[in-house]
C-alpha positions in Angstrom: 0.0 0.0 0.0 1.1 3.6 -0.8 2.7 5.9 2.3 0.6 8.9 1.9 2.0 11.7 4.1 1.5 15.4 5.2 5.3 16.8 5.6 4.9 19.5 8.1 8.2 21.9 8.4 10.7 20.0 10.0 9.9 17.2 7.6 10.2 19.1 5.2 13.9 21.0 6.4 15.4 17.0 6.9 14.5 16.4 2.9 16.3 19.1 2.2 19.3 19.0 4.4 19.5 15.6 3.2 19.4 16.6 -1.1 22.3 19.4 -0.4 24.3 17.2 1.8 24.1 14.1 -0.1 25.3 10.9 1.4 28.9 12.1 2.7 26.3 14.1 5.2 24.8 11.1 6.7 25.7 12.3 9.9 24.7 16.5 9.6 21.7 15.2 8.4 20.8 13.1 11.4 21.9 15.8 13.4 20.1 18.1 12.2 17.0 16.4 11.8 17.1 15.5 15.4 17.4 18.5 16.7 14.1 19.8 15.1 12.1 17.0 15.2 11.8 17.8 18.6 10.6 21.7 17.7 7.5 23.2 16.7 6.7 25.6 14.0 3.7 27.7 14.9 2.4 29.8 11.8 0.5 33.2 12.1 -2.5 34.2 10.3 -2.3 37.0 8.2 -4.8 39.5 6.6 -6.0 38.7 3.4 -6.3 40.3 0.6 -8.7 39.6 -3.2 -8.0 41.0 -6.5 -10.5 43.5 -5.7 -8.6 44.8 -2.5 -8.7 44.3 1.2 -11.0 41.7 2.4 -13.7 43.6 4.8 -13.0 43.6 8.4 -16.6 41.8 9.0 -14.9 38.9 6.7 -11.5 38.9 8.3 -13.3 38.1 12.0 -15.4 35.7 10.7 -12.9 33.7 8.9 -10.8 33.7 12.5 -13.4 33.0 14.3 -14.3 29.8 12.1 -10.2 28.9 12.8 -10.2 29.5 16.2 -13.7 27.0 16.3 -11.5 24.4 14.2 -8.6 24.5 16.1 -10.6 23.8 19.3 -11.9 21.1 17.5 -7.9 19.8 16.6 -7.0 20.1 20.2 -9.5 18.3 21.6 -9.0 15.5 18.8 -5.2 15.8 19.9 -5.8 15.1 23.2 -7.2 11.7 22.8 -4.1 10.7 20.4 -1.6 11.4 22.8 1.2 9.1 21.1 4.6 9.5 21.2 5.1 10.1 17.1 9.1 10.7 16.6 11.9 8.1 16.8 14.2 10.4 19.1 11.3 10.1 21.8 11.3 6.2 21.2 11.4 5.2 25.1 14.3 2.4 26.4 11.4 -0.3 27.4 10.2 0.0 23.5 9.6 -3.3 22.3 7.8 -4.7 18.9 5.6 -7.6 21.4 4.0 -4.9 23.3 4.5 -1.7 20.4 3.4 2.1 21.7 0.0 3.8 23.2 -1.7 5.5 20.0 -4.3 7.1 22.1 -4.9 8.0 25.9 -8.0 5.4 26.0 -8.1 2.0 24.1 -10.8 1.6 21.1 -14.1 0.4 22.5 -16.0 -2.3 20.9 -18.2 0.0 19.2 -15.3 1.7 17.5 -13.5 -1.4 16.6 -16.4 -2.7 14.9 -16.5 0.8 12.8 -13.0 0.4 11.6 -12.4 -3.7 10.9 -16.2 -4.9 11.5 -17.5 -7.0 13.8 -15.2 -10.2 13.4 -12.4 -8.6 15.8 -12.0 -8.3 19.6 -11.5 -4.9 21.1 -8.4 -6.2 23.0 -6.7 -8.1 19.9 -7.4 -4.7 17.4 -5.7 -2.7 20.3 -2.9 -4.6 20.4 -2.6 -4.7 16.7 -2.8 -0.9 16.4 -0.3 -0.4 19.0 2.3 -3.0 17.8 2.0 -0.6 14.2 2.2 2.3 16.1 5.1 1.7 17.7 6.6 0.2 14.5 6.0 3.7 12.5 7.7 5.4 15.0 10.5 3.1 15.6 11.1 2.9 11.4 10.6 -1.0 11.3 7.3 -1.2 9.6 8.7 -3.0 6.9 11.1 -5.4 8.8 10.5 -9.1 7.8 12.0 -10.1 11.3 9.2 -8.7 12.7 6.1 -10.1 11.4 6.0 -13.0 13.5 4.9 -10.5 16.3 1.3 -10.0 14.3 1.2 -13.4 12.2 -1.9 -14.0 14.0 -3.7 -10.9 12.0 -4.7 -10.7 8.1 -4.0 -8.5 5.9 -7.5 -6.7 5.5 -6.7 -6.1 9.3 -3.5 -4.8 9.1 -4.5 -2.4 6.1 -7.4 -1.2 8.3 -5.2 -0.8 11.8 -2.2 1.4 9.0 -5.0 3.3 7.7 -6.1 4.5 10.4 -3.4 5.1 12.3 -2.6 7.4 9.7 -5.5 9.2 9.1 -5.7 10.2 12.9 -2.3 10.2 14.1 0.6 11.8 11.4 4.0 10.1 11.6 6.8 10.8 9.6 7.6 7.2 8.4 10.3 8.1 5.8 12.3 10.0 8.5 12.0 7.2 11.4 12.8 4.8 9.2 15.9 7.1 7.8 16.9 7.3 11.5 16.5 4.0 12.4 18.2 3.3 9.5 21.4 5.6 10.4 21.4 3.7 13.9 21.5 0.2 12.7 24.6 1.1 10.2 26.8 2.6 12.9 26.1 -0.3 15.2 26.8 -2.8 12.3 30.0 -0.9 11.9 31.3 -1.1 15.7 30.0 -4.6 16.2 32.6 -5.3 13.1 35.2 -3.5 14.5 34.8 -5.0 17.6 35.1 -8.7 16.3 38.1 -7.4 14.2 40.0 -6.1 17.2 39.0 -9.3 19.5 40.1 -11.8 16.9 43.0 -10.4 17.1 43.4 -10.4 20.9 42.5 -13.9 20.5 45.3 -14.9 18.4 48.0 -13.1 20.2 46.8 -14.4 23.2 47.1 -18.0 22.0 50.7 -17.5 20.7 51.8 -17.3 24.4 49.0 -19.1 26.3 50.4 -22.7 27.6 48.7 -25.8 25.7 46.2 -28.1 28.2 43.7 -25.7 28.6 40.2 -27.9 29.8 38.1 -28.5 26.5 34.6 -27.5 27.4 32.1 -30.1 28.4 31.1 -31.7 25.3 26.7 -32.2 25.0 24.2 -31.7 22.9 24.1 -27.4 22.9 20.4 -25.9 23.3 20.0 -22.6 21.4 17.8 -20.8 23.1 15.2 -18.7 20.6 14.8 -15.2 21.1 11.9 -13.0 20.0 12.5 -9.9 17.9 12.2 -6.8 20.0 12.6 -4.3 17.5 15.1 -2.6 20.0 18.5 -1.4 18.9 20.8 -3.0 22.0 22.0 0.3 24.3 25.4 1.2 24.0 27.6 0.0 27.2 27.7 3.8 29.2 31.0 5.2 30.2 32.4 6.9 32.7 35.1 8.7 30.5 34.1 11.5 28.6 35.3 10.5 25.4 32.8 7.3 25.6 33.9 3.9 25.5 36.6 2.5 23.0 36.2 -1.1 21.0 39.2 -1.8 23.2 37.9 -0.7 26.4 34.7 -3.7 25.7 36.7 -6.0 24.7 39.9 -5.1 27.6 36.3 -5.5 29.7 35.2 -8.7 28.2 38.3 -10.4 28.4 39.0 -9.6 32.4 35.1 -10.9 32.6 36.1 -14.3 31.3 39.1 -14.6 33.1 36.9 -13.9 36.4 34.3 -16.1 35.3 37.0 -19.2 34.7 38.5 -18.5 38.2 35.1 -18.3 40.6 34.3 -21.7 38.3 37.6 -23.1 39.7 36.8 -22.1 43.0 33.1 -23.3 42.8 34.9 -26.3 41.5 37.3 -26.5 44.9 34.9 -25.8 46.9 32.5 -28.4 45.7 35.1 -30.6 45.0 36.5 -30.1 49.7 32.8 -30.3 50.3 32.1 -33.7 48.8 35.5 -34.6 50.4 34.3 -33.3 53.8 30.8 -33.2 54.2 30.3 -36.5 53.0 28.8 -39.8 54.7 32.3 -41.3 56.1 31.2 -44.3 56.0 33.9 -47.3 56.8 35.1 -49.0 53.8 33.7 -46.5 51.6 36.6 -45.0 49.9 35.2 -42.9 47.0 32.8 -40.3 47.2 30.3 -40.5 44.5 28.5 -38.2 42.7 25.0 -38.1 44.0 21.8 -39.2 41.2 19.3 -36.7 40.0 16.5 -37.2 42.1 12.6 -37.6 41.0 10.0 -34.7 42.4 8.9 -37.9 44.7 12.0 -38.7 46.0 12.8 -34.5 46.6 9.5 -34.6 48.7 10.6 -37.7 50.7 14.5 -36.1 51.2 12.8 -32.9 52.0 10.6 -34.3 54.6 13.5 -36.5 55.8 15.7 -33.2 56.0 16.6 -31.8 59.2 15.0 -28.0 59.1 18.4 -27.1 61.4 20.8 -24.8 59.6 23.4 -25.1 62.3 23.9 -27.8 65.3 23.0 -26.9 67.9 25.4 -25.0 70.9 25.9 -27.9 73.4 28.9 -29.2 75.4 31.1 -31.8 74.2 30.3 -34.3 77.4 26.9 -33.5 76.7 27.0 -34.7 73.0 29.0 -37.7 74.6 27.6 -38.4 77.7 24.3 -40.5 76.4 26.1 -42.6 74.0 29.0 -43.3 76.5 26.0 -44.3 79.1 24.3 -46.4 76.0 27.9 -48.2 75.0 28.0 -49.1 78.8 24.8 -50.4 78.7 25.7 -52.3 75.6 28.5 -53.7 76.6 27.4 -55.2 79.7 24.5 -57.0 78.1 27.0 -58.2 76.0 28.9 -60.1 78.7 25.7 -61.3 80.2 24.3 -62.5 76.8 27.5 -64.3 76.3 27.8 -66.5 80.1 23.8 -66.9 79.9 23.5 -67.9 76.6 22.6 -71.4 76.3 22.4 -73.5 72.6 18.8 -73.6 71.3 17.4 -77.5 70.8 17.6 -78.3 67.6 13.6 -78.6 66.9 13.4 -74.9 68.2 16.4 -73.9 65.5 14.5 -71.6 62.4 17.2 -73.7 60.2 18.0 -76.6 62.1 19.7 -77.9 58.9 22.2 -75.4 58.8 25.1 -75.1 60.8 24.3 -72.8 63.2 27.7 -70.8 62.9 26.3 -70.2 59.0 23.0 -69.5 60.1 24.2 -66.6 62.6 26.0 -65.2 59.6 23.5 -65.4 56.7 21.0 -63.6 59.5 23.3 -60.8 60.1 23.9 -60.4 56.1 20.6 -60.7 55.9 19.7 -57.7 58.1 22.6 -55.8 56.8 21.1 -56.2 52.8 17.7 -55.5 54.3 18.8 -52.2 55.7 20.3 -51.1 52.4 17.4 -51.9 50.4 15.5 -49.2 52.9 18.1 -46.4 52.1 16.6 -46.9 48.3 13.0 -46.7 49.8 12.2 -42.9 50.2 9.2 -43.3 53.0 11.7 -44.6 55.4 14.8 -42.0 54.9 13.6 -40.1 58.0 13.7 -43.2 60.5 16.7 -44.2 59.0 18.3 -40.9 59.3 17.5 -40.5 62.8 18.3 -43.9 64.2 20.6 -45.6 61.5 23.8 -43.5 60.8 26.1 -41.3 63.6 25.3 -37.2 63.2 28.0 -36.3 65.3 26.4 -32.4 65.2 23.4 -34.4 66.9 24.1 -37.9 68.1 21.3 -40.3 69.5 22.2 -43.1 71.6 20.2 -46.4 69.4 22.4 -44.9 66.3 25.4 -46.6 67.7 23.7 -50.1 67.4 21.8 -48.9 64.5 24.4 -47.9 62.4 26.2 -51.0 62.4 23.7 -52.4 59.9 23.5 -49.6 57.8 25.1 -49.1 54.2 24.6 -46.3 51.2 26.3 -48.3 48.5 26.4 -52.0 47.6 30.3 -52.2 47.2 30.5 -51.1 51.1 27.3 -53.6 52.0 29.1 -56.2 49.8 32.7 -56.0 51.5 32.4 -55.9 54.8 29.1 -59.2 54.0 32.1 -61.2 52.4 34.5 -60.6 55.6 31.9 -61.3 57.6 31.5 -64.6 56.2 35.1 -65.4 56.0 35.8 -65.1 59.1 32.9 -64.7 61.4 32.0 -68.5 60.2 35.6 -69.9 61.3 35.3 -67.7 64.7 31.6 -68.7 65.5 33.0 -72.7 64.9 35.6 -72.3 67.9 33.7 -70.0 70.3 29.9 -70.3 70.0 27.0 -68.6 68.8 27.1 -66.5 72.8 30.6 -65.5 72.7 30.2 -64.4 68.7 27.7 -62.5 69.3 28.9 -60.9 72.1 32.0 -59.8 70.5 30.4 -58.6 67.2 27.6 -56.2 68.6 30.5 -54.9 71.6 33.2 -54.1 68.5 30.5 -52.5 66.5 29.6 -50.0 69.6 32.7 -49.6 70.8 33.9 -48.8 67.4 31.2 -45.9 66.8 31.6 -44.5 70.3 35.0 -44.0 69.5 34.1 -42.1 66.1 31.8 -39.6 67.6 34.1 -38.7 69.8 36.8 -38.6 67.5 34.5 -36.5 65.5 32.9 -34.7 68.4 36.3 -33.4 70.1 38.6 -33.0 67.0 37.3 -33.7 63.4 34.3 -31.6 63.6 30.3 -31.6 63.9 29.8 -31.8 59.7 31.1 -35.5 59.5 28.4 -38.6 59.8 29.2 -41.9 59.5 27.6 -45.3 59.2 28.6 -49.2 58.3 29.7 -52.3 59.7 33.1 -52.4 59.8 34.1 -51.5 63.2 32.1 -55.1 64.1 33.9 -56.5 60.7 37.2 -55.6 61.9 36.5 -56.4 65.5 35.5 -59.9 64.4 38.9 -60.2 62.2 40.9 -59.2 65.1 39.1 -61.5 67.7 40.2 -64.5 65.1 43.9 -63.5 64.5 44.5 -62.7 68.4 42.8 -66.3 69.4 45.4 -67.9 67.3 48.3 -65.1 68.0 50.5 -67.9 67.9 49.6 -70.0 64.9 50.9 -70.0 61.8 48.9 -69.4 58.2 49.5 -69.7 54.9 47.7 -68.7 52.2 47.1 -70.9 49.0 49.9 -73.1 50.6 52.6 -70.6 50.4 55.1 -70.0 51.7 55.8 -73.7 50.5 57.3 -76.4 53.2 59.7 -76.2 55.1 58.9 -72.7 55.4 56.5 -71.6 57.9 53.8 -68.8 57.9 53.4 -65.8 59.7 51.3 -65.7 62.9 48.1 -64.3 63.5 49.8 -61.2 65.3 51.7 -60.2 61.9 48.4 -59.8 60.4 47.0 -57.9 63.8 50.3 -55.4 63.1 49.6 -55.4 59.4 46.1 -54.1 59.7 47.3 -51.6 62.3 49.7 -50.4 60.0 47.4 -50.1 57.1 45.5 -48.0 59.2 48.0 -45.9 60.9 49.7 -44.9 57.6 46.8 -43.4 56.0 46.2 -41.5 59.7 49.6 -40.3 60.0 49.6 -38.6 56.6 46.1 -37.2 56.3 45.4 -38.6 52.8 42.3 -40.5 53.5 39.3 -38.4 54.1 36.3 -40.5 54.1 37.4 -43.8 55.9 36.2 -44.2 59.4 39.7 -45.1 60.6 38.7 -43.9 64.1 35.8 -47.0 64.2 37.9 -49.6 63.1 40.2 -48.8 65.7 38.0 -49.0 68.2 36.1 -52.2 66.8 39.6 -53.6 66.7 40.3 -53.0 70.3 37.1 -54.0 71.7 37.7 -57.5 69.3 41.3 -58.2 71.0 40.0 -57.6 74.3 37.2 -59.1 74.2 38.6 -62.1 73.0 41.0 -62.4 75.6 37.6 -62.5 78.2 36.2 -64.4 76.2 39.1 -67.1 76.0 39.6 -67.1 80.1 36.0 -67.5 80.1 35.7 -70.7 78.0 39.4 -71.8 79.9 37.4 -71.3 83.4 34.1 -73.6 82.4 36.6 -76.4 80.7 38.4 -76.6 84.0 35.1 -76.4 85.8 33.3 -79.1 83.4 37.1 -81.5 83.8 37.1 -81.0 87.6 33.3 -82.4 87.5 34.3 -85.5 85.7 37.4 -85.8 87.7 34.7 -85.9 90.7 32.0 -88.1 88.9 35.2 -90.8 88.0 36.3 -91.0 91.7 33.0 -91.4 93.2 32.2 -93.9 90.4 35.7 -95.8 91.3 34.9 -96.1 95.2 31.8 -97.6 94.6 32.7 -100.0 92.6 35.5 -101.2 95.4 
């Protein structure tokens, strides 16, 4: 469709600044013409005068008192389109989505129906008249990239909305769009320059950068779609009063990426001390993995299974201590009375009476111990188990002692300390008893964890937790090797005949010194080494009791038979 347009004086003065000046003037032009764009020409009436003389004074009031009705009549039209109508009023919040107001008051339905019909909305012609509007005055009313913002509209509509738009509100088109035009070269121009002037940073910088720089993550790379605004991007402000140079952006851009790699690095760190730190330090579990997305269920069960503390709380290290010292007492003595009471079950009351019962003790503690890990995938019962089923030193509980024991967050820990247990607990249940094995496995895994929280309470710090059965594993393995202290091994039947074996205390000393060396030089972060040691001792010690124990009944039970022999004898004389 045609522009038809009504040039009013500063129109006008841009056309002809711009036929003098040519092309070489592109920039007095827009100068000029936006300095009065802005101004307004006011023109005074003057007598008039016919061929046959001066127009009588009767004629001369009427005819201003018929303009001074009509311009009454364009003022108060003119105060209903109050639109911004020149690009150098354009505002900063100017987009082609939500175009410009090109009235004070929207168009009733009433009116819309008098300018499209009565298929329209009022709302939708609104917002087609303003999206024009606002593309008259910004000089992109013929941009392709833009039609997708009024897709939605016909043709017949969009010939309507330009129609009147300029029948009611008069916008120089041919000057915006010069404008705009003027704007989008000089920015095409510095964006060129810039790009020059940073490719060639670039490849000085990579004549004396070191090689091994960290490739970035390779993925699928999701391009995110923008929608045309219609908007020139603002030019960066500057302090200086010369403006900002293309070497001042890209001096800028450049110290932004380097700030940007080193907080990543330090994020990295960070992240990197925390999973190092913060951790589960589980025994036996010597590599931190990285933890799975979770599904929105699972969030709501780890949320509700989340303590709401931000900080533990300000106690006393003896009162942190105190209950789970009183509870490892407690545990300890039942212990030592479970293991004198304890008396073999017949073997009609045995669950498995087909089983050994040194196997059957096992295959019931791996049992429970695989049971337990199964709940830690079951998100209902993370609250109980994070309560009563792993050591929080910040805020310890005395059942998590015996709890813990049986609990395991990966299957390589669960599956360890399961085939030590059946290694050796098996052989050690064989020579002492189902009492006595007992005993020893639930006083190594208490003693073990009582020695970890306050390892962790007094020196490591309130962050750690911890959880697992090794310090019962390894209190177990040291109750076997220190029963036979003496006795020589061999593994696989080496070392060959006539050589002997070492002892069980060389692998007592070998285990302490696998432990000790990782202690002494601070390499190992997430290994409970504090519970084995504990377990360990509370193994070897018990033991011992448990050995003068089982010496004191076989002297008891001989010195009966030595007494049931003689009496037998003197009866028979």
């Amino acid at each position: 469709m045609p522009i038809l347009l009504t040039f009013a004086p500063p129109s006008s003065l841009r056309l002809g600044l711009r036929a003098v000046v040519g092309n070489s003037g592109k920039l007095l032009t827009s100068s000029a013409a936006r300095q009065f764009s802005t101004r307004r020409f006011v023109s005074e009436s003057c007598p008039q005068y016919s061929s046959r003389g001066a127009t009588s004074p009767i004629t001369i009031l009427r005819e201003r008192h018929s303009r001074h009705i009509t311009s009454r009549i364009c003022a108060r039209a003119l105060s209903r389109f109050r639109a911004i109508t020149q690009y150098t009023s354009l505002p900063d919040s100017y987009e082609d989505l939500h175009g410009l107001p090109f009235r004070k008051e929207d168009l009733n339905q009433r009116e819309v129906n008098q300018i499209f019909g009565a298929h329209l909305e009022a709302e939708r012609a609104n917002e087609l008249l303003r999206i024009l509007h606002g593309r008259r005055v910004a000089g992109t009313l013929n941009d392709p990239n833009l039609q997708v913002n009024t897709a939605q509209f016909s043709d017949t509509d969009k010939r309507k909305a330009l129609q009147y738009l300029r029948e009611n509100i008069p916008v120089d088109e041919v000057i915006n769009a010069g404008l705009r035009a003027e704007d989008e070269l000089r920015f095409l121009e510095e964006q060129v320059q810039e790009q020059e002037l940073e490719q060639e940073s670039e490849n000085a910088e990579q004549q004396y950068e070191e090689t091994g720089r960290q490739d970035p993550p390779s993925g699928d790379v999701v391009e995110k779609v923008e929608v045309p605004t219609g908007r020139l991007p603002e030019p960066p402000k500057s302090d200086s009063p010369y403006g900002e140079s293309p070497f001042d952006r890209i001096r800028a851009r450049n110290i932004a990426k380097r700030e940007a790699e080193e907080k990543r690095l330090e994020e990295e760190r960070q992240q990197r001390e925390e999973e190092e730190a913060l951790g589960n330090i589980g025994t036996l579990q010597t590599e931190q993995q990285t933890p799975k997305a979770l599904s929105p269920r699972m969030q709501k069960w780890a949320a509700r299974a989340t303590s709401p503390l931000t900080e533990p709380p300000k106690m006393k290290a003896w009162e942190r201590l105190l209950p789970s010292l009183a509870m490892t007492v407690l545990v300890l003595a039942g212990c030592a009375a479970f293991a004198i009471m304890y008396a073999p079950p017949r073997r009609a009351w045995r669950l498995w009476p087909d089983i050994p019962p040194a196997a059957a003790t096992c295959l019931a503690l791996i049992g429970v111990n695989l049971t337990v890990w199964l709940f830690w995938k079951t998100g209902p019962l993370w609250a109980i188990l994070n309560r009563y089923f792993i050591v929080v030193a910040a805020t310890p509980k005395p059942l998590q002692l015996v709890g813990a024991m049986f609990s395991h967050h990966t299957f390589s820990h669960v599956a360890l300390n399961m085939v030590a247990l059946w290694f050796f607990g098996t052989r050690l249940h064989d020579e002492i008893g189902r009492g006595n094995f007992l005993a020893l496995y639930f006083a190594s895994g208490t003693l073990g964890f009582m020695t970890s929280l306050a390892n962790l309470v007094l020196f490591r710090g309130l962050e750690f937790t911890t959880l697992g059965a090794s310090g019962a594993i390894y209190g177990i393995v040291a109750a076997f090797f220190w029963l036979h202290r003496y006795d020589e091994f061999k593994l696989f039947g080496y070392p060959p005949d006539p050589m002997s074996g070492p002892q069980g205390l060389a692998f007592i000393g070998l285990i302490l010194g696998l432990h000790v060396l990782p202690l002494s030089r601070m390499k190992v972060h997430n290994i409970d080494i504090a519970s084995h040691l504990g377990g360990m001792l509370a193994g070897v010690v018990g033991m011992d009791l448990v050995k003068k124990h089982m010496d004191a009944k076989a002297r008891a039970r001989a010195e009966r038979l030595k007494t049931i022999h003689a009496l037998g004898g003197g009866l028979n004389t």
